[in-house]
C-alpha positions, 0 to 999 in steps of 0.5 A: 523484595516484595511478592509483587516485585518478585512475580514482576521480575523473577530474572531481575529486569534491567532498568530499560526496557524494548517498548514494542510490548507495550502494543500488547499490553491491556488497559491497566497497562496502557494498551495502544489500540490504534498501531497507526498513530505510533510514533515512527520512532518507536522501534527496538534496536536490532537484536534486542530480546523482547520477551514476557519478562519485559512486558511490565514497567516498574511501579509507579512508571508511566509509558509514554504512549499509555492510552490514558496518558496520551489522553491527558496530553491531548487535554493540555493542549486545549489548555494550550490554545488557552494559553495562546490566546490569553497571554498577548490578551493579557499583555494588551488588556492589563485590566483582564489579567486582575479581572475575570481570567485571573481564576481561570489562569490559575486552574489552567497554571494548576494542571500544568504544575500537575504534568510537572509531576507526572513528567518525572514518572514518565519513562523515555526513549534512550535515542542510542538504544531505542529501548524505554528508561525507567529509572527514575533517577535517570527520567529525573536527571533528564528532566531536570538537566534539560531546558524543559524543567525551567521554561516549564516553571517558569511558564507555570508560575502565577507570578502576579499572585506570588506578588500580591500574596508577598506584599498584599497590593495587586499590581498591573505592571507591564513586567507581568504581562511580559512574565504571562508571555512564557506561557507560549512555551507551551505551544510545542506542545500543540507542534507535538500534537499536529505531528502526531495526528499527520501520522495518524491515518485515522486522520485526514491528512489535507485537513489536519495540515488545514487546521494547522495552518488555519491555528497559525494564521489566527495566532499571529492576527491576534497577537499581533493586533494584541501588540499593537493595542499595547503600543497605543496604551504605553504611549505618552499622548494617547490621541497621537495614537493609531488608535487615539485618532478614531476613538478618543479616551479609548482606555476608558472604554470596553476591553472588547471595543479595543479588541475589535479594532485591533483584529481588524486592523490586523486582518486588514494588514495580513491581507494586504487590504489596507482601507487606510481607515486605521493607520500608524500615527508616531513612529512606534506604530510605524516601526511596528507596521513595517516588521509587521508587513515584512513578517506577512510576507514570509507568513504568506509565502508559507501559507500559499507553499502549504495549501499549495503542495496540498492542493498539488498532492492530491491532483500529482497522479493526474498529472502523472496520467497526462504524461503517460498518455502524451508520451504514448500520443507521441511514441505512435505517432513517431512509429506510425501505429495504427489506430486500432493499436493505440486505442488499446495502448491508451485504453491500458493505460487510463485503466491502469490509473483507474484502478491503481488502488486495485492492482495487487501486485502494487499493494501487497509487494510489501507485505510478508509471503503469508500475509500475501497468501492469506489474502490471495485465500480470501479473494480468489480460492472459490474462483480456482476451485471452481474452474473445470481444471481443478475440480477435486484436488486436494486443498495442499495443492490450491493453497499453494496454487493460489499464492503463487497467481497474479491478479491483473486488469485488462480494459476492453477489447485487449488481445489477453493470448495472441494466438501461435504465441509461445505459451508461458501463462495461462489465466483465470477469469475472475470477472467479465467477459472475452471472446475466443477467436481465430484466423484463417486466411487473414480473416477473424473468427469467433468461436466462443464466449468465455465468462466469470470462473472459466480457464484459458490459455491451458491447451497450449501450456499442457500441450507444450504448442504455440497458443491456438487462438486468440483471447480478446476481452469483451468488457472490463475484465480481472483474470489471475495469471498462473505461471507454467513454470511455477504450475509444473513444479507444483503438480511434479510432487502431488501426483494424485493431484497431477491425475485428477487435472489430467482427468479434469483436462480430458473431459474439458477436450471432450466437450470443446466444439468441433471448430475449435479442435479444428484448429488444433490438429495435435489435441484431434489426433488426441482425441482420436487416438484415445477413442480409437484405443478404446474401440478395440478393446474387446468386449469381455475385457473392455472394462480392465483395458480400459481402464488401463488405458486411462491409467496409462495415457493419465501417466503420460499425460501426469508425467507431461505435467509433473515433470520436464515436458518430453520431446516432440519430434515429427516421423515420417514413414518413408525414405527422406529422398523419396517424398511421396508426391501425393497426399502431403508428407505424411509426418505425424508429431508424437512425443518421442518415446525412451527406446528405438523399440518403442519408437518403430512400434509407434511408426507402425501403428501410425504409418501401418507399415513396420519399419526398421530403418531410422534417419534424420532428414540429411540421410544420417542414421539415428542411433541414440535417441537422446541426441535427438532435439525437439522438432526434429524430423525422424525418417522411418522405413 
């Protein structure tokens, strides 16, 4: 074994190997710079190892899918179309086949006698394993046990130069045009060639289907109108011919004048013209044109199917638009919705068409997890880091906040939040604009106006209350989702992060306008709490108090956010059966704390009177907090 063997295999590689590291090999290697063109076929078995070892192919071994092999085969069907054309040309015109095509005959047989060769070099793809054979015993046993090696001879040998070497006279027997004709068993190679390039997405895949029907048409005009000239030449009186009939002597004149009256004859038969200008005479030509017409018709139901399901193709999601929105016309009119209502549901709809290329969740469902998160890095990370409520965490909890969000469209003058809707997600706004409203008595309020990186619906997922307001979209909008469930479980762990929101959460209640806190009393009484706690303190010790205030209400609130969302219950400072008659109920909503101790010290501050009784509202006494449910209304006194 040689060096160069040795530091190819130094474990001794079997004699297949998994083609899925020829993608990364280099240019001496084959390289495949353009994974969209590979053929669909191309996979490893599942559980084949593939490793370093098995990057490399034997010597003298040529990929399939080598660069510089893919550019040879592209090179042999321009040969083809050669091929295509000249074989019926040469069977119709006997004189062009010992004339000027003969040499260029001979250069296009040449290279083709030159893939002959190369095709036992080329390494193939075992269809039980899915793994490349390189043994050329084995791609030479393939070859020549296939029915490819004779048609590929027999297409590639110039079997009128062969006779006229053999016995020194040049022939224009009708047996060699018929030989020439085995050159179309190269067409499958142009089969090959169209199958690759539909596949191929640098490609567009109307006009390559357009191409490949364009070639088929051409080909059989021409060979037909090629035929049908060979039948007027062989015939025994030349003047009862088709062609006789218009130009007498016609073998006498120019290959091309006879060229162009059989395309024409065909293209007017293909199309169904018939001008009767040029019409079968005996009855060959009369046989001829009937199988001729019958094939027409098959040839064009093809064509018309093809360009037809082209056509189709690209018009199937307008279709698709159309019977959405009739469904929806109809499901409204059924139901009686009123108008406002289905303007909103269609312009969702018409939206969602729009920009189905756009949507997210439809492009990248496919895609592995890290893929997805990358990309959700790329477009939406300065928009979260941006916003009031995530200004200072750490990037550990954006990376993992970011793959977790939802991107989605909303048209305009879509409700995003209903108000006293129970809070299950709250949003981002990437782009565009929403209005901020309320109502009271029935009426519409505005409150404020909401832009591009400004957070909503986060009040009633900290909080744990019913959305106070409603969101409604201005103008074409994008906003990301983030999921409570999934933003609960992320700041549970990072509780330096849960600390910098809370305080981010505080200064945003702080600046928020009075009509709003209006309309949420909870996040007011809050707010006042937290001033009046503050106001206490003395001024010697207002610094440290202070701060341990902040350091305590940012625990409370932390462990809102970190952890499961306590009880609410709403207590009362008075007997259940002596309601007060004025001055309302007097209920206050506190989250219930972790001892009875600690819940009549609540009652006190809030009611200024110490309690030490506690019932339900059917007079039962409470003595163990943890049955207690949320809502429940608790009777101190």
């Amino acid at each position: 074994m040689s060096a160069s063997e040795t530091t190819r295999s130094p474990m001794g590689l079997s004699e297949t190997r998994s083609p899925m590291p020829l993608l990364f090999r280099r240019h001496s290697s084959g390289e495949i710079r353009n994974l969209a063109s590979l053929s669909s076929s191309l996979l490893p078995a599942f559980g084949t190892v593939m490793g370093e070892s098995s990057v490399r192919l034997k010597r003298f071994v040529i990929a399939p899918y080598d660069r510089r092999y893919r550019l040879w085969q592209t090179f042999l069907v321009v040969l083809v179309v050669y091929s295509a054309w000249s074989s019926p040309f040469e069977l119709a015109f006997s004189k062009a086949s010992t004339g000027a095509l003969l040499p260029v005959d001979l250069v296009v047989d040449a290279f083709f006698a030159i893939d002959i060769i190369l095709t036992f070099f080329v390494a193939y793809l075992d269809k039980s394993t899915y793994l490349l054979v390189e043994e050329h015993k084995k791609i030479a046993f393939r070859y020549l046990t296939h029915l490819w090696f004779p048609m590929d001879v027999a297409s590639t040998l110039p079997f009128q130069t062969i006779y006229r070497i053999i016995s020194g006279k040049t022939s224009r027997a009708q047996v060699f045009g018929f030989l020439n004709l085995l050159r179309l068993w190269r067409l499958r190679r142009v089969s090959k060639f169209f199958s690759r390039l539909e596949k191929d997405t640098r490609f567009s895949y109307f006009w390559t289907r357009y191409c490949k029907l364009i070639c088929v048409t051409l080909f059989a005009v021409h060979s037909a109108g090629c035929f049908y000239y060979w039948l007027a030449t062989r015939y025994h009186n030349s003047d009862s011919t088709w062609l006789g009939v218009n130009i007498p002597d016609f073998k006498a004149r120019s290959i091309w004048l006879g060229y162009t009256y059989s395309m024409y004859w065909s293209i007017v038969t293909l199309t169904t013209v018939g001008y009767g200008d040029l019409h079968a005479v005996n009855t060959e030509e009369k046989i001829f044109t009937i199988f001729y017409m019958l094939f027409n018709i098959g040839l064009t139901a093809y064509l018309i199917g093809n360009m037809t399901n082209l056509i189709v193709h690209t018009a199937v999601r307008t279709f698709v638009m159309r019977d959405a929105i009739n469904e929806i016309l109809r499901y409204a009119k059924k139901n009686r919705l009123p108008e406002g209502l289905k303007e909103q549901m269609l312009a969702h709809l018409t939206l969602k068409f729009k920009t189905a290329e756009l949507q997210q969740e439809q492009v990248l469902e496919d895609l592995p997890k890290a893929i997805r998160s990358s990309i959700s890095q790329q477009l939406f990370r300065t928009t979260l880091e941006n916003t009031h409520l995530f200004k200072g965490v750490s990037d550990d909890f954006i990376v993992q906040l970011v793959s977790e969000i939802k991107a989605e469209y909303f048209p305009p003058k879509v409700d995003i939040v209903i108000q006293n809707e129970i809070p299950t997600d709250f949003y981002i706004l990437v782009s565009g604009a929403v209005d901020v409203v309320t109502y009271k008595n029935g009426m519409e309020q505005f409150l404020s106006k909401l832009g591009s990186q400004q957070m909503f619906g986060e009040i009633g997922v900290i909080f744990n209350i019913p959305q106070p307001f409603t969101v409604r979209t201005k103008r074409l909008s994008q906003v990301v989702r983030i999921s409570h469930h999934h933003f609960k479980q992320l700041v549970q762990p990072l509780q330096e992060d849960g600390k910098i929101i809370l305080t981010n959460f505080i200064q945003h209640l702080k600046g928020l306008k009075n009509e709003e806190l209006a309309e949420m009393p909870l996040v007011s009484e809050f707010l006042d709490d937290l001033i009046n706690e503050e106001a206490s303190l003395d001024e010697d010790g207002a610094q440290g108090h202070a701060g341990q205030v902040h350091q305590e209400n940012d625990e409370a609130t932390t462990t809102d956010l970190s952890k499961k969302p306590p009880t609410r219950v709403i207590i009362h400072g008075y007997h259940p059966n002596h309601k007060p008659k004025s001055g309302g109920n007097g209920g206050k909503l506190i989250h219930l704390p972790d001892s009875v101790e600690n819940l009549l010290t609540i009652a006190e501050s809030k009611f200024g009177r110490k309690g030490t009784t506690i019932v339900m509202a059917n007079g039962s006494q409470v003595e163990d907090l943890a049955a207690l449910r949320e809502g429940d209304h608790l009777y101190i006194f």
